[in-house]
Each structure stands twice: as structure tokens, then as C-alpha cells.
PLY file of the C-alpha trace (Angstrom):
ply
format ascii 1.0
element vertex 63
property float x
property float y
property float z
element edge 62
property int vertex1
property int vertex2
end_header
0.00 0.00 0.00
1.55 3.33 -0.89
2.61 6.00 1.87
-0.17 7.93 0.94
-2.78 5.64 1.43
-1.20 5.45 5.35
-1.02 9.57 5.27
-4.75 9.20 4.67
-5.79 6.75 7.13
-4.02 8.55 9.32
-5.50 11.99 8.30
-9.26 10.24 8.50
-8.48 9.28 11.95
-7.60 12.81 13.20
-10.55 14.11 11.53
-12.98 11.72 13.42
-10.96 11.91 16.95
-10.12 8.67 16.35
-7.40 6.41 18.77
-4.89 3.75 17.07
-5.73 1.97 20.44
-9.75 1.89 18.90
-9.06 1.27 15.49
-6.35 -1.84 16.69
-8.96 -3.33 18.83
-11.38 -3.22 15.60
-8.63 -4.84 13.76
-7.43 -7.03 16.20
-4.26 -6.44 16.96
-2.06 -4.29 19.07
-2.07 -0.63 19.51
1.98 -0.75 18.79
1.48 -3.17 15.77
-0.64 -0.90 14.15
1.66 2.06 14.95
4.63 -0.01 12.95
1.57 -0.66 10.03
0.99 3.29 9.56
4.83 4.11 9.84
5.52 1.66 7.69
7.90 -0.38 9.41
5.76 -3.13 8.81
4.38 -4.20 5.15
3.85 -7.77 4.55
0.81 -9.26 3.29
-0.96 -8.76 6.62
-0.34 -5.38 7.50
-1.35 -4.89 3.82
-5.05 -6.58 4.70
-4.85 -4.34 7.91
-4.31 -1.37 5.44
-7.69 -2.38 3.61
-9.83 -3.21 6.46
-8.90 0.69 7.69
-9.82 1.79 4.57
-13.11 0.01 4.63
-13.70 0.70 7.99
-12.86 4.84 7.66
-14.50 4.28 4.31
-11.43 5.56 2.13
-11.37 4.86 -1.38
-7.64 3.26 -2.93
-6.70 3.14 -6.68
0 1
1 2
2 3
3 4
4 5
5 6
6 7
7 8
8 9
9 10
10 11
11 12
12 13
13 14
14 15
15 16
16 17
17 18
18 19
19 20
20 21
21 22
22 23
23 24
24 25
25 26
26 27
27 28
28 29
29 30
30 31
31 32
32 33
33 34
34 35
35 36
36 37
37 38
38 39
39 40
40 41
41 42
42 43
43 44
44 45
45 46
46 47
47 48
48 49
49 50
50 51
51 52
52 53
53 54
54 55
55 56
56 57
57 58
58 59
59 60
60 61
61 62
């Protein structure tokens, strides 16, 4: 997923007041894992489906 994409989610979450910590436990997974998703540290196939389920869930259209 390009950086962009992750500049997005993250703008969409500021807008709406929204926590990593909330959006993790939607996903999942940890508050710090998601941090290393949106910073890019990690980008495997997984954090890549993380990626689209916070674009589906912030409903955030991707090329």
C-alpha cells in the first residue's frame, strides 16, 4: 500500500478523533502493531489486509 494511502488513514483518523488503540482493537491487533503498520515499518501481506480493512472501515477509497 503506498505511503499515501497510510497519510490518509491517518489523516481520517484525526478528523474523526479517532485512537490507534480503537481502530487496533477493531482490527485485532495491538495498539503498537498498528503504529509499525501506519509508519511503515511493517508491510507484509498482513499489514497490507490491515491497510484495507482501515480503509473500509474509515471508508477511504484506494486506486
Amino acid at each position: 500500500m503506498p505511503l499515501d494511502t497510510r497519510a490518509l488513514i491517518k489523516s481520517e483518523m484525526f478528523k474523526r478523533n479517532l485512537k490507534q488503540k480503537d481502530l487496533a482493537e477493531q482490527l485485532g491487533i495491538s495498539s503498537a502493531y498498528l503504529g509499525e503498520v501506519l509508519r511503515g515499518k511493517k508491510d507484509g501481506p498482513r499489514a497490507q489486509n490491515h491497510l484495507k480493512h482501515l480503509c473500509v472501515i474509515l471508508d477511504i477509497e484506494t486506486r
